[in-house]
N, C-alpha and C positions, 0 to 999 in steps of 0.2 A: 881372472877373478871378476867375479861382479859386481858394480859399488851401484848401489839404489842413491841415487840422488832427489832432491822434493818437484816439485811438475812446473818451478819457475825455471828450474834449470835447461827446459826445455827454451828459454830464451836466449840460452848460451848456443847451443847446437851450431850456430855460423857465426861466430864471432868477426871472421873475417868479409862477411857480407857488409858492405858498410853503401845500400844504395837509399838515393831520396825515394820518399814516399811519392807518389802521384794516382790520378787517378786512371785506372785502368780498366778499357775495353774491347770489345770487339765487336765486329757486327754480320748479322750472316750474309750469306752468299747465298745465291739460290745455283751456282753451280757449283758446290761443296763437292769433291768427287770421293765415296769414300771406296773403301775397298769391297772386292768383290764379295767376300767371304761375311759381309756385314748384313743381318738381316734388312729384309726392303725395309722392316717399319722405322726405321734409322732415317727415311727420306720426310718420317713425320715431326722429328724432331724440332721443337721451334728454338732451344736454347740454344744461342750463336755460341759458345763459349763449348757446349756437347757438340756441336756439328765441326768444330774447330779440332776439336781433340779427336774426333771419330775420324776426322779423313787422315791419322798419322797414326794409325793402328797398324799394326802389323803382325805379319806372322813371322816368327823365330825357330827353325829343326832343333827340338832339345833334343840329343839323343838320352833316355832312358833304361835302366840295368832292370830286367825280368827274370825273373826265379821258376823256373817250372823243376815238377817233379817227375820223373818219364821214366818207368821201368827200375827204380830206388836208383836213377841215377840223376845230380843234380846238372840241369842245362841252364847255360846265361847266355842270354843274348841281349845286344839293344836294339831298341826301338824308338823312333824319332818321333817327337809329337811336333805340330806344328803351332807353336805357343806364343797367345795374343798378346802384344805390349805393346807403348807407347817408349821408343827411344828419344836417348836424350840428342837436341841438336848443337850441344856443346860442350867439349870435353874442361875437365880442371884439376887445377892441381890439389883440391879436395876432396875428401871422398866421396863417391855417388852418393846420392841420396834417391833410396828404392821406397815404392810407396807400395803398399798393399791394402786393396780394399777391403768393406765389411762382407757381412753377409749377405748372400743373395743379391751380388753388387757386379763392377765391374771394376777397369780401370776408366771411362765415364766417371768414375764417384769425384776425382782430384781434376776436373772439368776446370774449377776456379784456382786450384794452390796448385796445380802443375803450370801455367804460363807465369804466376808468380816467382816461381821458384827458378825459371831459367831467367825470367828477367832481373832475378838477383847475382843471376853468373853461376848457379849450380847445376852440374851433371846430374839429371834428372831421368828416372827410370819408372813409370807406372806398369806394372805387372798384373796379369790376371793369374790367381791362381789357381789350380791346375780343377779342375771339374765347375767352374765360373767362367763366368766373360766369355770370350768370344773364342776359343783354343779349338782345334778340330779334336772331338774326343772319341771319334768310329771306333779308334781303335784300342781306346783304353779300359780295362775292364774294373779298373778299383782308383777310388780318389781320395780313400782315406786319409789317415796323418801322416802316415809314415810313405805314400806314394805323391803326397804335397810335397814333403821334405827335399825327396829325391829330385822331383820334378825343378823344382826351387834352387838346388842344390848345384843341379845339370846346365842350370841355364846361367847362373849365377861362374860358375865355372869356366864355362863359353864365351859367355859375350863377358863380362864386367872384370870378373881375375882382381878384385881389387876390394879390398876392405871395404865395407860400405855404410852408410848412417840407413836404419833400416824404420819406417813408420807405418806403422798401422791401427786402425781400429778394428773391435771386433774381432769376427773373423782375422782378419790381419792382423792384429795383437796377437791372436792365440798362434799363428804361423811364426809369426813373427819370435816370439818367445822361445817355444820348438828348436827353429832354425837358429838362435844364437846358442842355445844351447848345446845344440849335436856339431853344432858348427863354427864356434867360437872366432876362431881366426878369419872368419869371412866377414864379422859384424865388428865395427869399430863401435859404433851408438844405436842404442835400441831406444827408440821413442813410442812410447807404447799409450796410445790417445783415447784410450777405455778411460772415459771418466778423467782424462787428463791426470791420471794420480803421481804417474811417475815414469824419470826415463832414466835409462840406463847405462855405463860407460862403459864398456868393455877393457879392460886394463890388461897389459900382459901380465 
């Protein structure tokens, strides 16, 4: 079941987070090493806080389920994408907290709220989603909704197995939304940051 709660409830979401405020930085490197797969213009970047997050991308084999029609006979096979994310360096006994960017984004966008959020002791997951960021996509022929879902669905599957607090804008809201619905038992909390209107509790 679905229970809409109002957009302060979104201050509830880690109640067991209880750390001081202070002030937090970082500062660049000029030997940032990032990954290979990252385009050059990444060495132009000057925001230390982007060059921080950039060298811990990574690529993840999602396998994916494909549909062909071949002679009215239906063939499935999978197919591995090689899918860009930012893992968390910390496991807990709460549930991940998965971010999804907006449109025409990355996982770059949570540059500033992803070291935040491990420095409050949360399992932290920025994910690109599937025809964005940095994913190898040679081999994929369709990024619609319903090959996001799957995409999302394959990895979430794989690497995480675990209920999770799910946040996005945008783009990411609209995934976001999608995915608790066809997939309920994977999303514990849906924080959905369009406008800040409202988030979501997922209830058995």
């Amino acid at each position: 079941m679905l229970t809409l709660t109002s957009a302060s409830s979104a201050l509830t979401l880690f109640p067991e987070c209880k750390t001081q405020r202070r002030r937090f930085a970082i500062s660049a490197a000029a030997d940032d090493k990032f990954p290979s797969f990252l385009p050059k213009q990444m060495e132009e970047i000057k925001d230390p806080f982007a060059r921080k997050l950039a060298t811990r991308i990574e690529r993840l084999p999602v396998n994916v389920n494909s549909l062909f029609l071949i002679f009215f006979f239906r063939l499935i096979y999978e197919k591995s994408i090689m899918s860009s994310c930012v893992k968390p360096l910390i496991q807990s006994n709460q549930n991940p907290v998965v971010l999804l960017h907006s449109f025409d984004s990355s996982c770059l966008e949570w540059r500033y709220t992803f070291p935040l959020l491990e420095e409050a002791g949360l399992e932290t997951w920025a994910i690109d989603i599937l025809g964005w960021g940095f994913s190898n996509l040679e081999r994929i022929k369709s990024c619609d909704v319903a090959s996001k879902r799957e995409h999302f669905y394959q990895l979430w599957k794989s690497y995480i197995k675990r209920p999770i607090t799910l946040v996005g804008p945008s783009l990411g809201a609209a995934v976001a939304v999608d995915f608790a619905v066809n997939h309920p038992k994977a999303v514990s909390i849906l924080d959905n940051l369009e406008y800040d209107l409202f988030s979501i509790r997922l209830v058995e």
